[in-house]
DRENLUMMAR-158837 format. One line per field, with one value per atom (N, C-alpha, C, O): residue in three letters; atom name; x, y, z. Coordinates in Angstrom, 3 decimals. Layout:
BEGIN
aa: (ala ...)
at: (CA ...)
x: (X ...)
y: (Y ...)
z: (Z ...)
REM end
This chain:
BEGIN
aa: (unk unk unk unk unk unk unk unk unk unk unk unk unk unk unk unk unk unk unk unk unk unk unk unk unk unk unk unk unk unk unk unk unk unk unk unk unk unk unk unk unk unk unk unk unk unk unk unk unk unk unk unk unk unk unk unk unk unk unk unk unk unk unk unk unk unk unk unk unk unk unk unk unk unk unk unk unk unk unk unk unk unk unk unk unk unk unk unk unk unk unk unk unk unk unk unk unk unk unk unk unk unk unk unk unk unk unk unk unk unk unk unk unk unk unk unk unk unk unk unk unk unk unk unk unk unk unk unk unk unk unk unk unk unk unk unk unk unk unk unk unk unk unk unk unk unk unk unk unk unk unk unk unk unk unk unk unk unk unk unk unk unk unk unk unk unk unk unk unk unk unk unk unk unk unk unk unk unk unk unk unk unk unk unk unk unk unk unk unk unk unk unk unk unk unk unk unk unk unk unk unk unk unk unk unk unk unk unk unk unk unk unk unk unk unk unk unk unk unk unk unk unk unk unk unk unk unk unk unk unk unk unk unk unk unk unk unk unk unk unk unk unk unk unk unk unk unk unk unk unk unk unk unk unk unk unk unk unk unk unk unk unk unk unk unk unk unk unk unk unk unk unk unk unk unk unk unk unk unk unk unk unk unk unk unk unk unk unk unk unk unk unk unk unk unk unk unk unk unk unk unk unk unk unk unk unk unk unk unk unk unk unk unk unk unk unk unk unk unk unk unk unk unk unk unk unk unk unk unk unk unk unk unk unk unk unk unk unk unk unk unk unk unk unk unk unk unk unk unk unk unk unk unk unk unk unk unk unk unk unk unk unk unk unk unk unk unk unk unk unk unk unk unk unk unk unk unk unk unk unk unk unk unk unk unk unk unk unk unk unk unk unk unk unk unk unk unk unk unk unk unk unk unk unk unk unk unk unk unk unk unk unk unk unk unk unk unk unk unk unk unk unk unk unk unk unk unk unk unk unk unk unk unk unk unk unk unk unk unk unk unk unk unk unk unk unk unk unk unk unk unk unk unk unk unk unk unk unk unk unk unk unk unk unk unk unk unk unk unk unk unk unk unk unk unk unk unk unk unk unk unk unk unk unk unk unk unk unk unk unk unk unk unk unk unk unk unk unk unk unk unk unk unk unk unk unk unk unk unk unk unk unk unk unk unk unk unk unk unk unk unk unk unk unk unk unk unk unk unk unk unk unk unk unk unk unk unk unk unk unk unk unk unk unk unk unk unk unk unk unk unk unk unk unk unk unk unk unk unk unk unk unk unk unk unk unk unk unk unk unk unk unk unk unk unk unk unk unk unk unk unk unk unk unk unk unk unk unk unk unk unk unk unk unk unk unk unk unk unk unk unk unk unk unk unk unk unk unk unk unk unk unk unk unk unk unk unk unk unk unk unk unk unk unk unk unk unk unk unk unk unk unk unk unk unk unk)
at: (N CA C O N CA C O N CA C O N CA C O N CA C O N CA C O N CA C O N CA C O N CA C O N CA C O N CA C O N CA C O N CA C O N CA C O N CA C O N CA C O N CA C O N CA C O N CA C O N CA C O N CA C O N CA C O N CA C O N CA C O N CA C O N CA C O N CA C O N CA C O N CA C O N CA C O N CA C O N CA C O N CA C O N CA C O N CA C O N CA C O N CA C O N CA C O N CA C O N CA C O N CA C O N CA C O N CA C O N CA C O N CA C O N CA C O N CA C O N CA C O N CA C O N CA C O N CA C O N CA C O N CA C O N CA C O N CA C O N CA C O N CA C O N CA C O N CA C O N CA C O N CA C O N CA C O N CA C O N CA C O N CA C O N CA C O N CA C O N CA C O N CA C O N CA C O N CA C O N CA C O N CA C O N CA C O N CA C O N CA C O N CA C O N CA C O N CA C O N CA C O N CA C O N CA C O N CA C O N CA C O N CA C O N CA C O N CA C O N CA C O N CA C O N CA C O N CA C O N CA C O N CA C O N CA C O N CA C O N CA C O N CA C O N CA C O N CA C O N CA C O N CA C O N CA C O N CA C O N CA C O N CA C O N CA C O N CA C O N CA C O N CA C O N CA C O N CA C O N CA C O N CA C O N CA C O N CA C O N CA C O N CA C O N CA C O N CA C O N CA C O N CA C O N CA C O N CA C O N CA C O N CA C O N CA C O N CA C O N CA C O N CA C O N CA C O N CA C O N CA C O N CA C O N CA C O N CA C O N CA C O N CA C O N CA C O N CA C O N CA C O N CA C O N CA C O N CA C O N CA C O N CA C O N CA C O N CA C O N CA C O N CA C O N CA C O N CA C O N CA C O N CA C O N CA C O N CA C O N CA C O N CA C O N CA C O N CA C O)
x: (319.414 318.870 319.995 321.088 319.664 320.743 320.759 319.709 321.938 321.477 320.358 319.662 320.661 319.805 318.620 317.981 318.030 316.653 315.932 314.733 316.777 316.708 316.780 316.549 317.251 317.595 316.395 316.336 315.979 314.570 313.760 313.088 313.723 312.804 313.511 312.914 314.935 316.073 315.977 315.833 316.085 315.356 314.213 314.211 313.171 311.971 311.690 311.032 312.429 312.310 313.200 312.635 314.296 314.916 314.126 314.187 313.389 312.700 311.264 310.497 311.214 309.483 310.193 309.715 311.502 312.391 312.681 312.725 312.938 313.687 312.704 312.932 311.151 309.930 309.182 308.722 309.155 308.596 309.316 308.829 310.610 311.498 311.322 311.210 311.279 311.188 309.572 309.303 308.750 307.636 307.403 306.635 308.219 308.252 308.732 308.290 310.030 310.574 309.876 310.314 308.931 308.258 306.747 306.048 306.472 305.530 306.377 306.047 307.136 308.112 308.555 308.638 309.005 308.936 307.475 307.803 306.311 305.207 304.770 304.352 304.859 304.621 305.717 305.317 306.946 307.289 307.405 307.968 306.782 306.266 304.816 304.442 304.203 302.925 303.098 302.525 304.008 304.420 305.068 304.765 305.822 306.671 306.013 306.651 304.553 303.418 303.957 304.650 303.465 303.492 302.435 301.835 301.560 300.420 301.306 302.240 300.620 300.890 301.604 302.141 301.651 302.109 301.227 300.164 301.213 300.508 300.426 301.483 299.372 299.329 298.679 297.740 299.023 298.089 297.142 297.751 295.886 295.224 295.741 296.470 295.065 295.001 294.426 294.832 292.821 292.053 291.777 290.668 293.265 293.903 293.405 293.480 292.809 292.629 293.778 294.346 293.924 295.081 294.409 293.271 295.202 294.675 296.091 297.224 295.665 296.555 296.707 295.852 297.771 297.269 297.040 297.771 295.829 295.943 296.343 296.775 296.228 296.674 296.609 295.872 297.476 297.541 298.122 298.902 297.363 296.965 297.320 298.213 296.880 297.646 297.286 298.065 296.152 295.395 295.022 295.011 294.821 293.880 294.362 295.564 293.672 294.786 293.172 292.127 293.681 292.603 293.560 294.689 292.405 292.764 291.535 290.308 292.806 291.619 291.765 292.882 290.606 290.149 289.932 290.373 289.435 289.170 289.177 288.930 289.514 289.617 288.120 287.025 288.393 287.361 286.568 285.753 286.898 286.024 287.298 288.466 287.001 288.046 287.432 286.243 288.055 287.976 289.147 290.343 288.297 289.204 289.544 288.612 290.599 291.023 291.726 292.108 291.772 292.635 294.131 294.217 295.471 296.432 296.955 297.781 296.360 296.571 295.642 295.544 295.195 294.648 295.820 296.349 296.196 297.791 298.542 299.186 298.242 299.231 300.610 301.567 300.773 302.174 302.275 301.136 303.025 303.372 303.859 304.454 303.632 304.392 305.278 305.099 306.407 306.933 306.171 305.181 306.510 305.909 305.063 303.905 306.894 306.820 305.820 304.969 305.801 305.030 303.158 302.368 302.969 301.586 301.230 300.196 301.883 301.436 301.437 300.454 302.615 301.981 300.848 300.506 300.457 299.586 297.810 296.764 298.043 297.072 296.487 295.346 297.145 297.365 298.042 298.328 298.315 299.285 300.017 300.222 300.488 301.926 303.257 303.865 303.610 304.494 305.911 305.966 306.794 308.046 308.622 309.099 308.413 309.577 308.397 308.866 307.449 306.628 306.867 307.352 306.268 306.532 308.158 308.060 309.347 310.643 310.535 310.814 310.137 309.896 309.364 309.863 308.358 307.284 307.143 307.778 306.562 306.557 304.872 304.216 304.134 303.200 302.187 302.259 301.218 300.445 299.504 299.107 299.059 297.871 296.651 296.750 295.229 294.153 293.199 292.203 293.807 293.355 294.401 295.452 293.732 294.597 295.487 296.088 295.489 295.989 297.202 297.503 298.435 299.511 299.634 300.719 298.656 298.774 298.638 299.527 297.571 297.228 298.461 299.218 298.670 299.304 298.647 299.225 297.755 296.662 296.778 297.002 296.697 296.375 295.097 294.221 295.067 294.041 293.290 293.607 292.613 291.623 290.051 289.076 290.265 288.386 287.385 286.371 287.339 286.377 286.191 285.464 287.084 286.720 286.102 286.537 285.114 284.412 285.407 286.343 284.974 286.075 285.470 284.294 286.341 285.513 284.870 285.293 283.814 283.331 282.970 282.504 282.995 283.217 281.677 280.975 281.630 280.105 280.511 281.511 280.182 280.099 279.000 279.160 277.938 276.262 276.305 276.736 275.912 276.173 275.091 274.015 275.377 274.389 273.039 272.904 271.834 270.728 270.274 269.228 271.228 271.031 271.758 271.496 272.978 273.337 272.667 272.800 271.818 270.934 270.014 269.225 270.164 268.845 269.405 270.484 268.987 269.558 269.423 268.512 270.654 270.358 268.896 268.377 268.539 267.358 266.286 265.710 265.669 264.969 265.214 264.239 266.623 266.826 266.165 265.362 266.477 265.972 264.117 263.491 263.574 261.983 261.784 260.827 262.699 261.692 261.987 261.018 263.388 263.768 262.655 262.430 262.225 261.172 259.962 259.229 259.297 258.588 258.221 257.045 259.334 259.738 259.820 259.734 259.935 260.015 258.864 258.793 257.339 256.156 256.004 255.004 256.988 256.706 256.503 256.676 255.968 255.651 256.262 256.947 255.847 256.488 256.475 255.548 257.599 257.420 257.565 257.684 257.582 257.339 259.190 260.060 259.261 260.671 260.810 259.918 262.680 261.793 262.532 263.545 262.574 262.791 260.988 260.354 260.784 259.247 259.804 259.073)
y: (175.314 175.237 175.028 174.547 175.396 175.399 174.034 173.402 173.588 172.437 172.411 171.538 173.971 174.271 174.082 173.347 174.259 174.203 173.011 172.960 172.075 170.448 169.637 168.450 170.282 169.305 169.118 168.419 169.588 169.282 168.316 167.570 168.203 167.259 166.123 165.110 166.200 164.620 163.947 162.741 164.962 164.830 163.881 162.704 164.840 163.711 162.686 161.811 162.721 161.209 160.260 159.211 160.506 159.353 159.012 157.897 160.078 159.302 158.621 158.037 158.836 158.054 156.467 155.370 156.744 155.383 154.140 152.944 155.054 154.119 154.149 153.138 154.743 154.190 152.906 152.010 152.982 151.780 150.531 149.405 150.888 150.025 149.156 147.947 149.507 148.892 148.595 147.965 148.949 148.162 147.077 146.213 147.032 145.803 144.821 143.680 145.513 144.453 143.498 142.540 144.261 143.438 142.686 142.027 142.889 142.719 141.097 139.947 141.673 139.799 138.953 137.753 139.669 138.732 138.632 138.108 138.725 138.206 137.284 136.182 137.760 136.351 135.163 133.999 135.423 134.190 133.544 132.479 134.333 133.402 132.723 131.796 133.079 132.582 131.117 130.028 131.614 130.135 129.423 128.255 129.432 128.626 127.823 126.878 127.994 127.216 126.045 125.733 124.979 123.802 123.660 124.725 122.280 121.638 121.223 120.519 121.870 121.326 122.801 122.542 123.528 124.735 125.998 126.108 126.440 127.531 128.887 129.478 129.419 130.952 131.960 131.703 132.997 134.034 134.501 134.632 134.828 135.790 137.162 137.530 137.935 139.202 140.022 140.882 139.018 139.546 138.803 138.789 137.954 137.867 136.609 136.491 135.546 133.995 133.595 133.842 132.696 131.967 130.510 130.087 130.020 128.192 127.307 127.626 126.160 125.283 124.635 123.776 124.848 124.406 122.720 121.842 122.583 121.396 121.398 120.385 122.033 121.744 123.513 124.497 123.166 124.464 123.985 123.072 125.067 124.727 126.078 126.805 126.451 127.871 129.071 129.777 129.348 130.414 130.470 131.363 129.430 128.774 128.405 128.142 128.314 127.424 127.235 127.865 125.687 125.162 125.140 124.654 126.187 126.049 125.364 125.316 124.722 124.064 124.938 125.416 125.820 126.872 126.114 126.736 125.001 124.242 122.651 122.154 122.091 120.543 120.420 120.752 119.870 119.455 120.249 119.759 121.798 122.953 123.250 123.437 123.267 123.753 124.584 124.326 125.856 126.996 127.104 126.860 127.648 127.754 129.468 130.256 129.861 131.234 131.420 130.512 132.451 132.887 132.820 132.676 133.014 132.819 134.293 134.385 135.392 136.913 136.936 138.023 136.173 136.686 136.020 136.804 135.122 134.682 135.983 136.413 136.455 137.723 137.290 138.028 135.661 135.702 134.425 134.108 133.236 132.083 132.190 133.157 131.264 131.243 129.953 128.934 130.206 129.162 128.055 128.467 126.784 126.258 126.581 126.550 127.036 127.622 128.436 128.229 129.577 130.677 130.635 131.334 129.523 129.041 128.425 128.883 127.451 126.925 127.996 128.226 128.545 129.497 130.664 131.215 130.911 131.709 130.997 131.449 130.028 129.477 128.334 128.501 127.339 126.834 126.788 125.786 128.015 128.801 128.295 128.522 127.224 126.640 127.697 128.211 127.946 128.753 128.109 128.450 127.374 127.012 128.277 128.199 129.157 130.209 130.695 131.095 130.561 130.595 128.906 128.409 128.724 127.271 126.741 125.909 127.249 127.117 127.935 127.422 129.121 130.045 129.537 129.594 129.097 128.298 129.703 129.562 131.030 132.129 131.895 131.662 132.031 131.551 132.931 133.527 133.474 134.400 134.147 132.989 135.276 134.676 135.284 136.222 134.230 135.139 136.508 137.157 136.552 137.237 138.816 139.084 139.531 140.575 140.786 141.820 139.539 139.188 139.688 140.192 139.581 140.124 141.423 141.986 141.969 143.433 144.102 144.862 143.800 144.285 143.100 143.829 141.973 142.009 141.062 140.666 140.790 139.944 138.421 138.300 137.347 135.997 135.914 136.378 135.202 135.109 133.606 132.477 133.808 132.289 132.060 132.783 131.116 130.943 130.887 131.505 130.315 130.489 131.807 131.740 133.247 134.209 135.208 135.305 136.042 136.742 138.007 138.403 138.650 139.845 140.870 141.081 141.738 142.913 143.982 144.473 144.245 145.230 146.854 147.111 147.793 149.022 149.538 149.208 150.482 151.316 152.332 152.874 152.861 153.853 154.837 156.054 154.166 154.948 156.422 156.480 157.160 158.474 158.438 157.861 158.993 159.114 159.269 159.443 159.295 159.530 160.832 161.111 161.994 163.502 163.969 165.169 163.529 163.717 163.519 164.320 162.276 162.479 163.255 163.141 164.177 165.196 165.859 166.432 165.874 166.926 168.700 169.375 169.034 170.537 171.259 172.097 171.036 171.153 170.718 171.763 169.621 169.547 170.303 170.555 170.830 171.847 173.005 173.576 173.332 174.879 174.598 175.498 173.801 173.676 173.845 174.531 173.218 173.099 174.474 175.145 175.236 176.229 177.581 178.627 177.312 178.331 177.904 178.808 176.969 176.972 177.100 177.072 177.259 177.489 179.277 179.979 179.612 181.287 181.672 182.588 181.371 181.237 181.414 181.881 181.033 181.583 180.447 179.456 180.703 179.408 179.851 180.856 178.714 178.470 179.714 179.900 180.466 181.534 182.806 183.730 183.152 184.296 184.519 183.651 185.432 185.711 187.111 187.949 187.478 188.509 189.585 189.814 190.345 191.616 191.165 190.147 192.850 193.467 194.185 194.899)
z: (32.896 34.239 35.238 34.939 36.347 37.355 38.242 38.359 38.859 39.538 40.997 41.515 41.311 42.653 41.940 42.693 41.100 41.037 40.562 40.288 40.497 40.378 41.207 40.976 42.826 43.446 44.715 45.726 44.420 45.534 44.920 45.633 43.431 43.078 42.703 42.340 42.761 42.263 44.180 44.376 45.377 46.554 46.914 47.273 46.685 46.044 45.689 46.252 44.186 43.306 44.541 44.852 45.124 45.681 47.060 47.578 47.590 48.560 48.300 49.066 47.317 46.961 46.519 46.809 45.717 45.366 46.276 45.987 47.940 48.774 49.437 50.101 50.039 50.127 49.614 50.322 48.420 47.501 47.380 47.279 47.402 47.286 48.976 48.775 50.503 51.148 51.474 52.497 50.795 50.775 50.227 50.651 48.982 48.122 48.859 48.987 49.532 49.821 51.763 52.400 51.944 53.186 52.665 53.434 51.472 50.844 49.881 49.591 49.776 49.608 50.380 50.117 51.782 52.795 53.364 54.428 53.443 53.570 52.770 53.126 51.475 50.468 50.494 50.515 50.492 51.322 52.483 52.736 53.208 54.639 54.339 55.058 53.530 53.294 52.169 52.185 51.373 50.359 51.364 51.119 52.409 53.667 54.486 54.952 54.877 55.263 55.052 54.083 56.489 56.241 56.572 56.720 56.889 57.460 59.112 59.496 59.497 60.863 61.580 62.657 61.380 61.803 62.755 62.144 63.295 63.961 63.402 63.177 63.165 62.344 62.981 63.735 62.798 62.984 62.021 60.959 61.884 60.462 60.810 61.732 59.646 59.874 61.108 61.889 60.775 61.841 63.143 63.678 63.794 65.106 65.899 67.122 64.896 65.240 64.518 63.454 65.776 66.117 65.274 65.478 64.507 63.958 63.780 64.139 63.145 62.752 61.513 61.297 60.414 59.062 58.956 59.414 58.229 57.789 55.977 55.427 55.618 54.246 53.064 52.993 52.581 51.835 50.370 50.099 49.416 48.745 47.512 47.947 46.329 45.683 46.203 46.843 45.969 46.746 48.508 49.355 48.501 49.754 50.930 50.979 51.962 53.157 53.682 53.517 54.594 55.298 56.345 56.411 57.668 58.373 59.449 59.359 60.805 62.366 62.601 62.401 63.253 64.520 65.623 66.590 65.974 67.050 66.606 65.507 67.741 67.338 66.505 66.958 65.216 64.554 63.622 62.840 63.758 63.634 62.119 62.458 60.718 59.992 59.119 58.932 58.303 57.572 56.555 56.717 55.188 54.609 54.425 54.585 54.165 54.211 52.717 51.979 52.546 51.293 52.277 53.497 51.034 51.758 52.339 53.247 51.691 52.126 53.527 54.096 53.902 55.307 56.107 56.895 56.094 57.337 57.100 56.143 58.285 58.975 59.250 59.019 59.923 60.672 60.753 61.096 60.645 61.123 62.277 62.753 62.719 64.327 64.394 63.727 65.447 65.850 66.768 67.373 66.919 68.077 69.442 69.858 70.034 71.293 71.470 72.335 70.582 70.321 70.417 71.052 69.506 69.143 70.500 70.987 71.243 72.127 73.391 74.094 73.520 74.497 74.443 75.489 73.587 73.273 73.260 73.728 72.683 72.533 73.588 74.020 73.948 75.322 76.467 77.121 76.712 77.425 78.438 79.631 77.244 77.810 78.201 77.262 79.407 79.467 80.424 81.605 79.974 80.745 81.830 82.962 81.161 81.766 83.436 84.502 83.251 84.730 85.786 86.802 84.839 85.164 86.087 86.989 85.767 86.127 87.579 88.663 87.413 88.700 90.094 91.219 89.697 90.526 91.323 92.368 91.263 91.646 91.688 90.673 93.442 93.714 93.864 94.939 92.787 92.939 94.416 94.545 95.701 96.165 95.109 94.317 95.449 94.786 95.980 95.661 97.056 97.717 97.890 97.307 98.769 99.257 100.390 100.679 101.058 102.068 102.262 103.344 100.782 101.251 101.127 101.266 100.881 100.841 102.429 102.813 103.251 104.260 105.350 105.990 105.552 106.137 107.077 108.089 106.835 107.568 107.176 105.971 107.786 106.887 106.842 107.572 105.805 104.664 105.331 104.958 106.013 106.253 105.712 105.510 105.634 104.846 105.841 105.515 107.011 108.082 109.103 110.093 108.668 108.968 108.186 107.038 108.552 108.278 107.823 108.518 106.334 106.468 106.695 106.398 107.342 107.764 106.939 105.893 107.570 106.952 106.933 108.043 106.284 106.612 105.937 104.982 106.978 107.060 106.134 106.606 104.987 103.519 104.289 104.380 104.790 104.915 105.963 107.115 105.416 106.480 107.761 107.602 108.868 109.726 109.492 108.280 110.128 109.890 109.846 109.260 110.631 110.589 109.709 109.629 108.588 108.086 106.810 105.885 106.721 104.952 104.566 103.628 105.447 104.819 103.558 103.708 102.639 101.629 101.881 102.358 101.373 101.094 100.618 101.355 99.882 99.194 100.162 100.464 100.864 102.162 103.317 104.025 103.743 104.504 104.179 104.916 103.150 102.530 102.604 103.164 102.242 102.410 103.652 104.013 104.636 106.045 106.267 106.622 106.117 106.676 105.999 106.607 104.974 104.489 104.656 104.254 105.050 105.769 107.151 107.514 108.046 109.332 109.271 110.279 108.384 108.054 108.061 108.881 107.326 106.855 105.283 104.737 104.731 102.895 102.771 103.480 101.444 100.110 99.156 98.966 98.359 97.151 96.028 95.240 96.107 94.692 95.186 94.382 97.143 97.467 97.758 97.822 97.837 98.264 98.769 98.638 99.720 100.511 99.641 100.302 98.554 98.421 97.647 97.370 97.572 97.346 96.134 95.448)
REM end
């Protein structure tokens, strides 16, 4: 056999190799982030509640969902540990880095238009509603206008 006709499938074999091979290997760093668990730590699940471990265990983890409120999970549902920082801002959205800014949102539109924003004025309001000669519909035009002709309903004028 020739080497050309070997080398598409020696090709092959090495990419199905270095495929599997880096699955394994994130499939080991997940299982050791999941054996790394402490009690007292912040997690993510899979399916994107945020908790806090109280105790873990071989299979198992007990987790708080809410002060007082606890669940137990298998340890393949923790998607992600979190750092501190991380857990608390997310979850009680503790955030320093806003906080340092002191960068003051308004809740109005005020700085958009240019106007100040006071609570004892009335804001203005804009008329949407069309005139009163203007709501006639097309379709009511055409009735009065064929009846203003003398036809009814169904007659029309070719013969």
């Amino acid at each position: 056999m020739d080497i050309l006709t070997l080398l598409p499938f020696i090709v092959l074999i090495g990419a199905m190799f270095l495929m599997t091979r880096s699955a394994k290997k994130k499939q080991a760093a997940a299982a050791q982030m999941r054996n790394d668990m402490q009690p007292g730590t912040g997690v993510r699940t899979i399916g994107g509640m945020y908790a806090t471990v109280k105790e873990v265990h071989d299979d198992t983890v007990l987790l708080e969902v809410a002060p007082g409120v606890h669940a137990i999970y298998a340890k393949n549902a923790i998607g992600a540990v979190l750092d501190d920082a991380e857990y608390n801002r997310i979850v009680h959205g503790d955030d320093e880095e806003l906080d340092a800014e002191g960068t003051v949102v308004p809740d109005d539109a005020s700085s958009l238009t240019g106007e100040p924003a006071t609570d004892d004025a009335e804001p203005a309001r804009i008329d949407l509603g069309k005139d009163d000669a203007d709501t006639e519909s097309a379709a009511a035009k055409d009735v009065k206008k064929a009846k203003d002709d003398g036809k009814t309903d169904g007659e029309a004028d070719t013969k």
